[in-house]
C-alpha positions as CSV (number, residue, x, y, z in Angstrom):
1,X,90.8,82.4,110.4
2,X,94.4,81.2,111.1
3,X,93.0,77.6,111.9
4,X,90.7,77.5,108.6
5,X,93.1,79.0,105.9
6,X,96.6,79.0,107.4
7,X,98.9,81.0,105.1
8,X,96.4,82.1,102.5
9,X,95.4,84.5,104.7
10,X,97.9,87.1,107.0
11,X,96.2,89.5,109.9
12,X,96.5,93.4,108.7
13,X,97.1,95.8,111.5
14,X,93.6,98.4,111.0
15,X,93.4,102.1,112.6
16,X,89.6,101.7,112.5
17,X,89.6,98.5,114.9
18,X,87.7,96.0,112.7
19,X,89.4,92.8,111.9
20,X,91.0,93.2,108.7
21,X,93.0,90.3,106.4
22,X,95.1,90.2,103.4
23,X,94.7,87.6,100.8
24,X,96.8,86.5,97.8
25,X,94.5,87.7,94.2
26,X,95.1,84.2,93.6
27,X,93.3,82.4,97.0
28,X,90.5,85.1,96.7
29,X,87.8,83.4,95.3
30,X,88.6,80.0,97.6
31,X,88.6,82.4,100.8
32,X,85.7,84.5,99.8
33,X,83.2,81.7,99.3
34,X,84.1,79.4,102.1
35,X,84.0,83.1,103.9
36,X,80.3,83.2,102.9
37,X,79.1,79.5,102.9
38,X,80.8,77.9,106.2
39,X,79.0,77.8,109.1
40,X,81.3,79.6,111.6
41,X,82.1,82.4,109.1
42,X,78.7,82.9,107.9
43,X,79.4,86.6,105.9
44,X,76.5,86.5,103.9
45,X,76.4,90.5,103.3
46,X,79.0,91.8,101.0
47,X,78.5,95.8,102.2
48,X,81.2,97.2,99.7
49,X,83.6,97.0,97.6
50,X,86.6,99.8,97.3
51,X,89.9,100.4,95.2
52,X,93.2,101.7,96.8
53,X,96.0,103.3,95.3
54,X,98.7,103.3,97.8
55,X,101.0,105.4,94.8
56,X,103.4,108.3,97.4
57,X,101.3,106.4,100.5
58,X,102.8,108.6,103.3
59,X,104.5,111.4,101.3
60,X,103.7,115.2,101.5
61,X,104.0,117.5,98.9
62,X,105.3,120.3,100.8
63,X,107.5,120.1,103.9
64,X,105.1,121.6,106.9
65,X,108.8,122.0,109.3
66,X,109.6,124.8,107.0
67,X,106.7,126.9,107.3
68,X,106.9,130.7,108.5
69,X,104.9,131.9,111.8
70,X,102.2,133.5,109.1
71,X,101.3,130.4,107.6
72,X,101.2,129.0,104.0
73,X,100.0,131.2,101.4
74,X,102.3,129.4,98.7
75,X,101.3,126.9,96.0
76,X,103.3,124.4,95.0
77,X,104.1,123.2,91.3
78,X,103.4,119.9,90.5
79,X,105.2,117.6,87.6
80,X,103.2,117.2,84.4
81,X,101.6,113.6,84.8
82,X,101.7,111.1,82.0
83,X,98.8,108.6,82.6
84,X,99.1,105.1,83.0
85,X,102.3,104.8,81.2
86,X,104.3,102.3,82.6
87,X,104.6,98.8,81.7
88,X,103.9,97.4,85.3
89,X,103.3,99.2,88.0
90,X,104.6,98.4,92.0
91,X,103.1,95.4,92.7
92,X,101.8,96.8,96.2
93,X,100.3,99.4,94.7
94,X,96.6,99.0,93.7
95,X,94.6,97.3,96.2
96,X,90.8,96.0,96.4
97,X,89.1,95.7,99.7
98,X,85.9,93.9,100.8
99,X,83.7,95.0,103.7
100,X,81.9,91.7,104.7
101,X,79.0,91.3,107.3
102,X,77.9,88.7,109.0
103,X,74.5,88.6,110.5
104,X,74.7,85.6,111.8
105,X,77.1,86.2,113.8
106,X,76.9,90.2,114.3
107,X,80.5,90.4,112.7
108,X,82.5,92.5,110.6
109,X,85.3,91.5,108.5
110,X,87.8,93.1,105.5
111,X,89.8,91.5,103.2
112,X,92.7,93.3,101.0
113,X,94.0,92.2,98.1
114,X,96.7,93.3,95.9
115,X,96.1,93.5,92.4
116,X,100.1,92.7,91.5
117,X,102.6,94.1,88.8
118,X,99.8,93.9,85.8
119,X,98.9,97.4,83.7
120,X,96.3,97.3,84.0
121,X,95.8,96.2,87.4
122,X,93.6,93.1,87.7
123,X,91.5,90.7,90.1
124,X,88.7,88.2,89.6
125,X,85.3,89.5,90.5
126,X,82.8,88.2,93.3
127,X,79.5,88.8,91.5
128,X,79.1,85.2,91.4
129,X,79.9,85.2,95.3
130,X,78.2,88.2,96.5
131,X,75.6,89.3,93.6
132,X,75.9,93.1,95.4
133,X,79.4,93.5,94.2
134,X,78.3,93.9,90.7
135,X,78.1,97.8,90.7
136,X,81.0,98.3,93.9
137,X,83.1,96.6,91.2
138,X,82.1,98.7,88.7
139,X,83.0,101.9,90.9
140,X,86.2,100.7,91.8
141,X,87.1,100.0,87.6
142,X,85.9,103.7,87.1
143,X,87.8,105.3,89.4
144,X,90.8,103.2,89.9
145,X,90.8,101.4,86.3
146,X,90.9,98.3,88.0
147,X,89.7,95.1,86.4
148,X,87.8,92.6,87.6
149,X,88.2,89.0,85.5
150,X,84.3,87.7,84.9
151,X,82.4,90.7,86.1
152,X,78.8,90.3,83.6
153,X,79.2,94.2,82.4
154,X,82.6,96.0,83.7
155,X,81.9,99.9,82.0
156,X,82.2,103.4,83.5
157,X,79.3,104.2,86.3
158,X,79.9,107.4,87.5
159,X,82.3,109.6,84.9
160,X,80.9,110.8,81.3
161,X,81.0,108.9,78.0
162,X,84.4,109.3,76.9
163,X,86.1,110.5,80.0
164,X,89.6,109.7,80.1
165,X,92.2,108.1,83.0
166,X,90.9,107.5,86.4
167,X,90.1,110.4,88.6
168,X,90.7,108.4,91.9
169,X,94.6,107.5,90.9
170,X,97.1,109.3,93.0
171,X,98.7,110.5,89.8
172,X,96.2,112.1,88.0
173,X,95.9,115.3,87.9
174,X,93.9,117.1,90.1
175,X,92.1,119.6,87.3
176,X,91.7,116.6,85.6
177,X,93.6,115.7,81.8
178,X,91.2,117.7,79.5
179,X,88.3,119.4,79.6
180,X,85.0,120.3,77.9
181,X,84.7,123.2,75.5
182,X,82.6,124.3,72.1
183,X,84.9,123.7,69.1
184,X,83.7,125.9,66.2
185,X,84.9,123.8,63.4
186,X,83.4,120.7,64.5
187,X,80.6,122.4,65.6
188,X,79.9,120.4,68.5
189,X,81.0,120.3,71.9
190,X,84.1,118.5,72.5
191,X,87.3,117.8,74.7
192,X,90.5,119.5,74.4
193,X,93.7,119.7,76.4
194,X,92.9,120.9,80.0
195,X,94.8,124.6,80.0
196,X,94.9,125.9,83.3
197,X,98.2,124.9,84.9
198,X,98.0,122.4,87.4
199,X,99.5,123.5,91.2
200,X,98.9,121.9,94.7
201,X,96.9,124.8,97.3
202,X,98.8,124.7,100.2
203,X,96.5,125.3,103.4
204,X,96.7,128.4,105.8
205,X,97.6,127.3,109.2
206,X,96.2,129.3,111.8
207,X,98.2,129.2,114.9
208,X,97.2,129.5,118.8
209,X,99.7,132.0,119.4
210,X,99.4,135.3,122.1
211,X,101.4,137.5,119.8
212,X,99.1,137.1,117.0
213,X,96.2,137.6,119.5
214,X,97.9,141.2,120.3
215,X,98.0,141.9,116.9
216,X,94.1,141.1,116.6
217,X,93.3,143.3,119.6
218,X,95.4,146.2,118.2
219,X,93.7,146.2,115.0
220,X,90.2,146.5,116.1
221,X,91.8,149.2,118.6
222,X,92.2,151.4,115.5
């Protein structure tokens, strides 16, 4: 890879041990089709195609040090969200990454690209490099609200007609930004502000701990 495309592409360190590169939004279509046409690549098979939102990657929303030897039973409030708002957003924030096979050579490869500072975030599509990224794209534009640049038919797959933000963003809310109810004067179904107020569930930890086992045993005692 280093030989062949020199600094378009850069090695990414991968926790699931398959060989993953990042390439520039710009070099992708270059690198994807010599990754599928040249001999000693060979990645015929594009097996996927998924969106990233690296938005608080690393954070917590509650701080597990502080916790009391019972557990969590607390929920925590979380800031009202205003949906794609900004004007740009980090330009490491939305990613798009390929799984690629190749049979050929029994190999597996991944590519990652940033989609940049662009609201809304943006690459160019691979339908006319691998024809089974037509619907993978589509996914990734439902969920992430990513575009892809000469896709033949870029709508919604999986959300309902009308549905509104992108349920897989980091910063959307996690009840979702309205819901579904039967609106009397219009007479129809229709979608209003969601009301319940949005909060994080904070998991119970159970401990392995002999004082809590002594308080077990004393309870079925009585």
């Amino acid at each position: 890879m280093d030989e062949r495309f020199g600094e378009q592409v850069s090695r990414v360190a991968s926790s699931c041990r398959e060989l993953t590169f990042e390439v520039a939004k710009d070099d992708l279509v270059t690198v994807a089709t010599a990754l599928r046409n040249e001999p000693e690549f060979g990645f015929e098979m594009l097996m996927d195609v998924c969106g990233v939102d690296y938005l608080s990657y690393g954070d917590d929303e509650w701080t597990t040090s502080s916790a009391t030897e019972t557990g969590f039973s607390r929920g925590v409030q979380r800031a009202p969200v205003l949906l794609d708002e900004a004007d740009t957003f980090d330009e490491r924030r939305f990613a798009v990454v390929y799984h690629l096979l190749s049979l050929r050579h029994n190999t597996r490869l991944r590519l990652r690209v940033f989609t940049g500072t662009a609201n809304p975030p943006i690459v160019r599509s691979v339908v006319d490099i691998w024809n089974s990224a037509n619907w993978f794209e589509r996914e990734a534009f439902d969920l992430y609200g990513i575009l892809f640049e000469g896709h033949p038919d870029l709508r919604r797959i999986l959300t309902d007609y009308g549905f509104i933000g992108h349920p897989f963003r980091k910063d959307f809310p996690l009840m979702g930004a309205v819901e579904v109810a039967y609106d009397e004067d219009k007479g129809r179904v229709a979608y209003q502000p969601v009301s319940i107020e949005e909060r994080t569930l904070v998991p119970r930890v159970i401990r392995e701990d002999n004082r809590y086992d002594e308080q077990l045993r004393g309870t079925s005692d009585e």
